[in-house]
C-alpha positions as a LaTeX table, in Angstrom:
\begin{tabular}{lrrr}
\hline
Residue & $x$ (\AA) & $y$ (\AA) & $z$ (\AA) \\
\hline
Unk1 & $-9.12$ & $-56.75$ & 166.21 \\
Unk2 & $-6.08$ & $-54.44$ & 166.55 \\
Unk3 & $-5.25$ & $-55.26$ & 162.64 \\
Unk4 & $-9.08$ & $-54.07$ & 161.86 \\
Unk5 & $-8.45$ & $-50.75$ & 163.87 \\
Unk6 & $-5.38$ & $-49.90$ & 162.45 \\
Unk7 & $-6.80$ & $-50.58$ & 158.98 \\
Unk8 & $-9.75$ & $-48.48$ & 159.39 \\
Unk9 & $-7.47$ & $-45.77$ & 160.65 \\
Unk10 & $-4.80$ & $-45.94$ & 157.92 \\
Unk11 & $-7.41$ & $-45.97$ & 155.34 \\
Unk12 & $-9.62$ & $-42.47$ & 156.65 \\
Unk13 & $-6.16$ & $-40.94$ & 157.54 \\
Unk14 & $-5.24$ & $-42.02$ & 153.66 \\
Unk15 & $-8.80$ & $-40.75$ & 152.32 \\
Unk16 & $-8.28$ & $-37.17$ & 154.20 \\
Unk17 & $-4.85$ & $-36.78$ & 152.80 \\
Unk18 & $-5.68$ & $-37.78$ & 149.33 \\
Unk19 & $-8.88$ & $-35.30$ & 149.23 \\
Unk20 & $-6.86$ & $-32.07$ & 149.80 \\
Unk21 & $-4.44$ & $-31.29$ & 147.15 \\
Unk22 & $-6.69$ & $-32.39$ & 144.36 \\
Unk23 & $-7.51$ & $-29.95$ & 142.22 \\
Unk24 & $-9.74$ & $-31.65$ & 139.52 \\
Unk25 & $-13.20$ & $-30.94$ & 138.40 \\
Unk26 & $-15.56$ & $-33.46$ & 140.47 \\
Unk27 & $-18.04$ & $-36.07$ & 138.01 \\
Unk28 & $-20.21$ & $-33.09$ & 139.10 \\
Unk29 & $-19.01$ & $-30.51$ & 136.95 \\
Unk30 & $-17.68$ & $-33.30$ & 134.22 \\
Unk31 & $-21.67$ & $-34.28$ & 133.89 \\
Unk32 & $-22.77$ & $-30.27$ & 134.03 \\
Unk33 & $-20.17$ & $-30.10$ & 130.83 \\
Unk34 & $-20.79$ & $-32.86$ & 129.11 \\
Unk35 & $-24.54$ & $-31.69$ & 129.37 \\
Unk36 & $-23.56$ & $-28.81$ & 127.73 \\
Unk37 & $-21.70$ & $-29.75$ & 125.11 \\
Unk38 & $-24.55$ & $-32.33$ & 123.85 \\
Unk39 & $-27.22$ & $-30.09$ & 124.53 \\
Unk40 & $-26.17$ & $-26.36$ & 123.98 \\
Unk41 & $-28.79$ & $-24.05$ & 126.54 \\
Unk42 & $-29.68$ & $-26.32$ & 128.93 \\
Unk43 & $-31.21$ & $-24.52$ & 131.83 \\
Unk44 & $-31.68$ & $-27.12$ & 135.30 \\
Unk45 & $-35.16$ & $-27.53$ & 136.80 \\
Unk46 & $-33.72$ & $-27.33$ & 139.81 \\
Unk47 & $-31.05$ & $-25.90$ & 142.41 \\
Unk48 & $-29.37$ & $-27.35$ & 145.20 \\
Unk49 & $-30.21$ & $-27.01$ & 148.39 \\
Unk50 & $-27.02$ & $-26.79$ & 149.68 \\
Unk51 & $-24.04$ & $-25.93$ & 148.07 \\
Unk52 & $-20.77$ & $-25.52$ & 150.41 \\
Unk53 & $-17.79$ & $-24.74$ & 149.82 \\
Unk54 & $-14.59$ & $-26.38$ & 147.86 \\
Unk55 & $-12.90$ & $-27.14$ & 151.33 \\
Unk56 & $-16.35$ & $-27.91$ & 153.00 \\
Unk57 & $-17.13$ & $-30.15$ & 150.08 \\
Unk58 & $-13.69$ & $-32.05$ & 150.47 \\
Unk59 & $-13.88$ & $-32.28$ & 153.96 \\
Unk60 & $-17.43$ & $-34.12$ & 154.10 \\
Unk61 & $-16.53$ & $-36.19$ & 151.89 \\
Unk62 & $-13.48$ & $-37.10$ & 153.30 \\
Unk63 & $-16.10$ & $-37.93$ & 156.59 \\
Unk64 & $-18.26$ & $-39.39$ & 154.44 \\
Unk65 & $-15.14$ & $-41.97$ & 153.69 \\
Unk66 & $-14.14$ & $-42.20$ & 157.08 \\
Unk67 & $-17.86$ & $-43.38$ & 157.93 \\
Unk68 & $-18.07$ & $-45.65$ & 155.51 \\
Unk69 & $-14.77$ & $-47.27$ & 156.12 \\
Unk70 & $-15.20$ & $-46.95$ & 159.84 \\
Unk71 & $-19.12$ & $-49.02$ & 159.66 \\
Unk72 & $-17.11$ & $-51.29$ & 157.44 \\
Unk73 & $-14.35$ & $-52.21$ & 159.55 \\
Unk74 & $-16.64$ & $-52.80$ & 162.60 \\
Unk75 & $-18.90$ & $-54.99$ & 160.63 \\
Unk76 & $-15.94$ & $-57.02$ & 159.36 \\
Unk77 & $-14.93$ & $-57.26$ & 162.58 \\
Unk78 & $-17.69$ & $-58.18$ & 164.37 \\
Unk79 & $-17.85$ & $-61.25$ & 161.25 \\
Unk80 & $-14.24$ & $-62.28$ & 162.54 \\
Unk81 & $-15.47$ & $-62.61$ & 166.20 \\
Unk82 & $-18.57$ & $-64.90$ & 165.09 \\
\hline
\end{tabular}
């Protein structure tokens, strides 16, 4: 159980340190792009509702990963104890 804990940990402690010094375009902007370059004057039906910040964005996604690998590790744990 302590193997599972330290593995969740390690891996949302890796996931918050790998979010913050990248600098890349997200698949976001890559798609909004790519959409322009096939269809020149393309105009969305739609806004977001919500659109945060660059270091609000990284950070809930890096607690989106730490969720996710947190629900993970307890439900692979709780398969070990069965």
């Amino acid at each position: 159980m302590k193997t599972v804990r330290w593995a969740v940990l390690g891996g949302a402690l890796f996931a918050s340190l790998a979010a913050f010094p990248w600098d890349g375009a997200g698949t976001d902007d890559q798609a909004l792009g790519a959409i322009e370059q096939l269809r020149p004057g393309y105009a969305p039906w739609r806004s977001p509702l919500f659109e945060p910040s660059d270091n609000a964005e990284k950070l809930l996604f890096v607690l989106q990963a730490a969720t996710g690998g947190t629900i993970l590790g307890w439900i692979i744990g709780r398969r070990r104890k069965a």
